[in-house]
Backbone bond lengths (Angstrom), bond angles and torsions (degrees), N, CA, C in turn:
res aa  C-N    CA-C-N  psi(-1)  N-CA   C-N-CA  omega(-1)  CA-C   N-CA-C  phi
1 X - - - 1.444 - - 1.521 109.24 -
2 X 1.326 115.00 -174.25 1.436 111.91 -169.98 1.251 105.96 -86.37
3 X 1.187 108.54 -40.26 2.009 108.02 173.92 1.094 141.89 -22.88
4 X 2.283 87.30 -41.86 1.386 113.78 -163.08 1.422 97.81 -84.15
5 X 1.285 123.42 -37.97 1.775 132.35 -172.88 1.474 83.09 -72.22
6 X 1.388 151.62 -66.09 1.364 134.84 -160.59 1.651 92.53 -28.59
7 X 1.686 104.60 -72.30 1.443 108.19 -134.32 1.431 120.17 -79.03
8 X 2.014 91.04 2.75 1.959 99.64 176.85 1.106 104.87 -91.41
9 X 1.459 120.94 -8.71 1.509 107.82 156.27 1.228 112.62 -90.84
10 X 0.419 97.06 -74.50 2.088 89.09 -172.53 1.928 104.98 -37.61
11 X 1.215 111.23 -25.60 1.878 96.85 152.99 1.734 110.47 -61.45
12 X 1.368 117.35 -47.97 1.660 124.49 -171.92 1.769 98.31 -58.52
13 X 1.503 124.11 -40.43 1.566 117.89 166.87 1.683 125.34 17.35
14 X 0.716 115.51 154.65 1.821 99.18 -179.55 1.782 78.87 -120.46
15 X 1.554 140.10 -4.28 1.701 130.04 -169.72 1.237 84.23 -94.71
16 X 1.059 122.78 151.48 1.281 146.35 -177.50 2.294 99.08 -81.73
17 X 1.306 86.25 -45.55 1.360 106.30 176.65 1.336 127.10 -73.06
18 X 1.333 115.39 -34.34 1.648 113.83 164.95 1.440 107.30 -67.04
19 X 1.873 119.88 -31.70 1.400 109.62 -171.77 1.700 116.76 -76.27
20 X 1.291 101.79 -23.67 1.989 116.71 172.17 1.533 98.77 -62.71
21 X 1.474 115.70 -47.76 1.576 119.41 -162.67 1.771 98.73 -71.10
22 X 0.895 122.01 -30.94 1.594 130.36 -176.52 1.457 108.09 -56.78
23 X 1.945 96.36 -83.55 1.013 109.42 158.88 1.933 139.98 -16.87
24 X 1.116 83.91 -60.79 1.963 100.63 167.24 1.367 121.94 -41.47
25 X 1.600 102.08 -55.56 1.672 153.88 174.60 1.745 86.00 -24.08
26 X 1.577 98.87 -81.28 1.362 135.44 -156.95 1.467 110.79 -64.41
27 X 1.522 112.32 -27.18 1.242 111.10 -174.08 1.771 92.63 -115.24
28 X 1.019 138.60 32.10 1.479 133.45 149.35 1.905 93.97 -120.82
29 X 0.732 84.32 -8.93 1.774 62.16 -177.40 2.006 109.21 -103.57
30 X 1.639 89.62 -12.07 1.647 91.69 171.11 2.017 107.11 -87.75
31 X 1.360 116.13 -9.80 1.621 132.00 166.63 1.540 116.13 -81.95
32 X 1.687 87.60 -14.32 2.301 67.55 177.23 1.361 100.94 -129.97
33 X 1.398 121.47 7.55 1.234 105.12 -175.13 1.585 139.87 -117.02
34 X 1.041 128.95 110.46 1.806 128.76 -145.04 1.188 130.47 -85.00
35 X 1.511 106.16 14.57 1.246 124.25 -148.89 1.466 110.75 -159.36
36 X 1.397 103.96 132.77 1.888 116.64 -160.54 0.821 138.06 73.83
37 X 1.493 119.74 152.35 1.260 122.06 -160.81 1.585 119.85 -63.27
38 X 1.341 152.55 115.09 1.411 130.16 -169.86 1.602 106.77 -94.03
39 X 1.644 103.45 108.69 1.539 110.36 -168.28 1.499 104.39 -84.72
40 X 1.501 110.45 38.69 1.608 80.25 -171.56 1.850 106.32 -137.48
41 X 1.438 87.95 17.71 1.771 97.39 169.83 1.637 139.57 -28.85
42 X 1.427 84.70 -81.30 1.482 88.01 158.88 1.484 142.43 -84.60
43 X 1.494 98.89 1.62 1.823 93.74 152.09 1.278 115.98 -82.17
44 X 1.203 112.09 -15.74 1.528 108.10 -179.99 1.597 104.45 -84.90
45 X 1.256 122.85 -39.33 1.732 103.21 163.11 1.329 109.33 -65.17
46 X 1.230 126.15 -12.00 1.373 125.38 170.51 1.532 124.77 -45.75
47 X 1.345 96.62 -72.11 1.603 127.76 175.17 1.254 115.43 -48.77
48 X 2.037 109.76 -33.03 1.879 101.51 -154.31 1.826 76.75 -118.35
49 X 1.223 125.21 26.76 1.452 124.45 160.59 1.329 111.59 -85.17
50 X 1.347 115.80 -36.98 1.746 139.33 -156.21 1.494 86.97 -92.73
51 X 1.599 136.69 -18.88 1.200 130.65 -154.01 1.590 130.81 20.27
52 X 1.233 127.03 -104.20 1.279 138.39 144.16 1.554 127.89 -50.74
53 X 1.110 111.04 -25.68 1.644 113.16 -179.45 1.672 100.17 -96.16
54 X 1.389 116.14 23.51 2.051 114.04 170.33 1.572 78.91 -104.98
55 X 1.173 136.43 -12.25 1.535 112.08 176.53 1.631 106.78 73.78
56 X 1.179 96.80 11.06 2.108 104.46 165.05 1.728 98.35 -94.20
57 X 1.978 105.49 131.41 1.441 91.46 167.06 1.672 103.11 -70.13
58 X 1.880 90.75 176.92 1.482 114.30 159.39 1.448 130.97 5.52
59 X 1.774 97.53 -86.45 1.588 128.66 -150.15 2.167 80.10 -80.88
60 X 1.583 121.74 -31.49 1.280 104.25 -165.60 1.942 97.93 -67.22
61 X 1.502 103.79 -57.04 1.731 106.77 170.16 1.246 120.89 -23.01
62 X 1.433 119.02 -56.59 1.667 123.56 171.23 1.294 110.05 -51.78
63 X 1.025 105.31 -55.24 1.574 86.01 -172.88 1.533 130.69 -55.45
64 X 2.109 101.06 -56.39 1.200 102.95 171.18 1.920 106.13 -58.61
65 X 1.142 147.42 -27.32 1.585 104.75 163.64 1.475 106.11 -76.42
66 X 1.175 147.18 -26.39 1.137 120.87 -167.56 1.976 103.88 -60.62
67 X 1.162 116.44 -26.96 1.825 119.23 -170.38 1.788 89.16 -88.40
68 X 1.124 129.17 -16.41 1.645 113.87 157.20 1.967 104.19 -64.74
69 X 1.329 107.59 -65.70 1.240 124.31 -171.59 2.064 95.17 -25.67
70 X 1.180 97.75 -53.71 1.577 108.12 -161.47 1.427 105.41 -82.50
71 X 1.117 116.89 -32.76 1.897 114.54 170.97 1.233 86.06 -79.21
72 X 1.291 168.41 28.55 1.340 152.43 170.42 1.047 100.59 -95.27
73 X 1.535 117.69 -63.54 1.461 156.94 158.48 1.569 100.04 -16.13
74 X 1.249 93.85 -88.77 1.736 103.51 -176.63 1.487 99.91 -31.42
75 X 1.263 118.15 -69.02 1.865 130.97 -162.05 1.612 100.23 -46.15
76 X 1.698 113.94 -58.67 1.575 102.47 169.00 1.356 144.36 -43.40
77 X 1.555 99.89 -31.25 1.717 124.02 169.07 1.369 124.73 -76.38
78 X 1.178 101.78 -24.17 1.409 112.03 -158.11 1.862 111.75 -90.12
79 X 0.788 134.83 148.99 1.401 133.43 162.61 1.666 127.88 -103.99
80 X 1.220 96.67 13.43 1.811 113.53 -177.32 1.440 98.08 -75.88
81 X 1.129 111.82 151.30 1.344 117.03 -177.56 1.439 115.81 -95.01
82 X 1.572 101.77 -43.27 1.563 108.25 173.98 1.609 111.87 -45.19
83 X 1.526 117.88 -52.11 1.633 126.55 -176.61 1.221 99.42 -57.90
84 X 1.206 122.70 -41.42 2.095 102.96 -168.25 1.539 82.72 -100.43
85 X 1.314 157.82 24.68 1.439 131.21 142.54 1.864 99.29 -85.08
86 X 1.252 123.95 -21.66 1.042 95.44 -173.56 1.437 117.66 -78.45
87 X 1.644 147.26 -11.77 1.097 172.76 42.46 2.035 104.99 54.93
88 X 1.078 110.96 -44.11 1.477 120.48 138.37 1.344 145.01 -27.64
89 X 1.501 94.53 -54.14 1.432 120.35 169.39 1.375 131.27 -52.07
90 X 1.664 81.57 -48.01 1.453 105.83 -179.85 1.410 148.97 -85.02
91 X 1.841 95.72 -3.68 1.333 138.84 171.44 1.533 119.84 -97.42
92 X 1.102 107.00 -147.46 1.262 95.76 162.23 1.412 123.97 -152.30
93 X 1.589 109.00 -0.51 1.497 101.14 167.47 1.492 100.45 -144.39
94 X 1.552 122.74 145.98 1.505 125.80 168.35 1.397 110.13 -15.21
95 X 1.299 114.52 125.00 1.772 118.74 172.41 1.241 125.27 93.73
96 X 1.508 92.16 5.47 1.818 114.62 171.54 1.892 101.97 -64.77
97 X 1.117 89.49 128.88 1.971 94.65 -177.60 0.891 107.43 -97.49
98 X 1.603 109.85 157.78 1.713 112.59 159.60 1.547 140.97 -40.10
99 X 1.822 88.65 -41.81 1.685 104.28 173.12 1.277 100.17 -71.95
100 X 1.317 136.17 -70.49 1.370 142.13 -168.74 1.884 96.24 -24.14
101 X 1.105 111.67 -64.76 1.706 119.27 -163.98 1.409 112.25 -67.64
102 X 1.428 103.18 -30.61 1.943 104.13 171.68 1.392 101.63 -80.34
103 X 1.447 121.66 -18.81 1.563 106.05 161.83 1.179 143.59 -70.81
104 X 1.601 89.62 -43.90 1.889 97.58 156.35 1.157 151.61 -76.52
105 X 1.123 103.19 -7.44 1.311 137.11 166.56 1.784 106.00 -79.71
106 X 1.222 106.37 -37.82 1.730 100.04 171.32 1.712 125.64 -85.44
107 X 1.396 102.51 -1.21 1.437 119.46 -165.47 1.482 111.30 -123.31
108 X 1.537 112.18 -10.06 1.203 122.05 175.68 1.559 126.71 -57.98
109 X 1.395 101.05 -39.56 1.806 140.99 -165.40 1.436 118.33 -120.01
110 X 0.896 139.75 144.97 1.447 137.60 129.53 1.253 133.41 -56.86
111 X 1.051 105.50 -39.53 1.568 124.14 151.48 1.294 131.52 -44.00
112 X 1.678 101.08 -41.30 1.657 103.37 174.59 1.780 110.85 -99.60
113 X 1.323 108.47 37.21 1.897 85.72 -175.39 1.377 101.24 -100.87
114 X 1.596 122.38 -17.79 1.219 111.14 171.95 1.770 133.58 -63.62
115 X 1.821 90.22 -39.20 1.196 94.76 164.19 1.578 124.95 -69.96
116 X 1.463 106.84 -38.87 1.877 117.43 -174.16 1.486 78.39 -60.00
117 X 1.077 144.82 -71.98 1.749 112.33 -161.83 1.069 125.65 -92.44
118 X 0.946 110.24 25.22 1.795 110.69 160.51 1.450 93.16 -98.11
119 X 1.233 124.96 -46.72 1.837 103.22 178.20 1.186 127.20 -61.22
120 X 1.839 104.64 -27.09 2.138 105.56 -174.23 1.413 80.74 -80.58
121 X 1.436 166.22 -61.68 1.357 143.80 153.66 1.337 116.83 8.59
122 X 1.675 111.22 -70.92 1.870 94.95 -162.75 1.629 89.11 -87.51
123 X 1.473 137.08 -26.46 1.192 106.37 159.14 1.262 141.26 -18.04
124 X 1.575 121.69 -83.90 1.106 119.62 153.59 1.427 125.53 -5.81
125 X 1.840 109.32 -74.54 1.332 112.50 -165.71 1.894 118.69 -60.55
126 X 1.368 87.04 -21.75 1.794 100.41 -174.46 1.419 106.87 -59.16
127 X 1.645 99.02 -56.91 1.427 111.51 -171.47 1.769 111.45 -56.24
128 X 1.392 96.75 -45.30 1.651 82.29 166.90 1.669 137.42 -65.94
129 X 1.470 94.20 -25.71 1.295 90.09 177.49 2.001 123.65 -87.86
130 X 1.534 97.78 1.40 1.637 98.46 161.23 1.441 102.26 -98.54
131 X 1.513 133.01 16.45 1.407 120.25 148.28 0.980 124.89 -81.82
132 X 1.373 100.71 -41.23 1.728 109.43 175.89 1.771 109.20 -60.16
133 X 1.415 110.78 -57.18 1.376 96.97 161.99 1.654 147.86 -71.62
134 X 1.632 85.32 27.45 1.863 91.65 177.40 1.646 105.53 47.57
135 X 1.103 124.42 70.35 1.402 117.60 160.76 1.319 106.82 -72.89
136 X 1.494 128.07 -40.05 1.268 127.52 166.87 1.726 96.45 -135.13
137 X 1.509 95.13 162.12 1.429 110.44 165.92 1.673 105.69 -27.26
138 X 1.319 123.70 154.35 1.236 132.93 150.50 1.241 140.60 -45.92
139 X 1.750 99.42 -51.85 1.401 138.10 174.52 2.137 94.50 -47.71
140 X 0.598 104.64 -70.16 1.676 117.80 -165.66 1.626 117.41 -86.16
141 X 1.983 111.67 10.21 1.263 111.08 177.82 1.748 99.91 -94.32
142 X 1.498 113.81 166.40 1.812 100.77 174.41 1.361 78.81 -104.91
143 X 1.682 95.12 179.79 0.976 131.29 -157.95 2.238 103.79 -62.47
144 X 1.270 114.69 129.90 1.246 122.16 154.12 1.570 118.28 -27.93
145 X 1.257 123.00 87.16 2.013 115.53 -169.05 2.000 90.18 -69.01
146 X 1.765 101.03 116.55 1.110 118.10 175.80 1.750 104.38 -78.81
147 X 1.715 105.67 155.09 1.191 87.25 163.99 1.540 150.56 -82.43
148 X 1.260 109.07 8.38 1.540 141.45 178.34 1.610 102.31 -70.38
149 X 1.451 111.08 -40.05 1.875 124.12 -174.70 2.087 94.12 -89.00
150 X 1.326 122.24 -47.89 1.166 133.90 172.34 2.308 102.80 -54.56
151 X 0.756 103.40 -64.67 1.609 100.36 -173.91 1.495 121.38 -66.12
152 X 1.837 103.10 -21.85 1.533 109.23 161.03 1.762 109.91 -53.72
153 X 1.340 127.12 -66.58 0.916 127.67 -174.65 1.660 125.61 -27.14
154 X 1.469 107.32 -53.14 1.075 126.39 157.49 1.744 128.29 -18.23
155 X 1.121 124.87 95.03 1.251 116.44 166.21 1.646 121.89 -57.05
156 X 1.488 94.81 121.36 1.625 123.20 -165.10 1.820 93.04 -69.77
157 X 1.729 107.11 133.55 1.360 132.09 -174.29 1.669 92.73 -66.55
158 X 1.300 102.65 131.79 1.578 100.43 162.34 1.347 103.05 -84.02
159 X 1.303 129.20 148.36 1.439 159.91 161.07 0.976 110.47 -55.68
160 X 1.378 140.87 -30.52 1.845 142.95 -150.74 1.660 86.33 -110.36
């Protein structure tokens, strides 16, 4: 969408500060909003794959996963079909989840486990906070994915 081309330029920015302000942009507007498709999934595993070598500082990286963390969120809540096909995309067969992909994506790399758990982190926190805000009835939300069910997934460190 056009939103998404706004805000890949203003990531390309040469200010360090227009790219945080973008970034921010992208990840409050992927927290309030309930509606449409969010086309911008897998550039955003794109971007936080390259970590440091996309030439985005730090605080801009956090953010864009924290606005994965929250389209994750949304996609778990949500019953739209378009939102969990796009999460689809990024897997590899129908019924690929949000958690599933912030897992593999953290287990893929060494590189990525700091970030993969700092996002199943604001995961968590996201998901609670569209309970608290009734995105839907209670009655008809699933269960909050704790991180105790989130760290199972996780392939266990060998010791040797």
């Amino acid at each position: 969408t056009a939103i998404w081309q706004v805000w890949k330029t203003l990531l390309q920015d040469g200010d360090p500060n227009v790219k945080f302000i973008a970034a921010q942009t992208m990840y409050l507007r992927a927290r309030s909003s309930s509606s449409g498709r969010p086309p911008m999934v897998k550039e955003l595993f794109t971007i936080l794959s390259q970590g440091g070598d996309s030439g985005l500082p730090p605080l801009v990286l956090q953010r864009l996963a924290l606005t994965l963390a929250a389209l994750a969120a949304r996609a778990v809540y949500s019953n739209r079909e378009e939102e969990a096909a796009e999460w689809v995309v990024q897997g590899a067969a129908p019924g690929y989840s949000p958690v599933k992909a912030l897992v593999d994506f953290t287990v893929s790399s060494p590189a990525h486990v700091g970030m993969g758990l700092f996002m199943l982190t604001s995961l968590a926190s996201e998901c609670s906070a569209l309970v608290d805000r009734g995105m839907r009835s209670r009655q008809s939300l699933p269960p909050i994915p704790d991180l105790e069910s989130v760290w199972s997934l996780l392939p266990q460190a060998n010791p040797t």
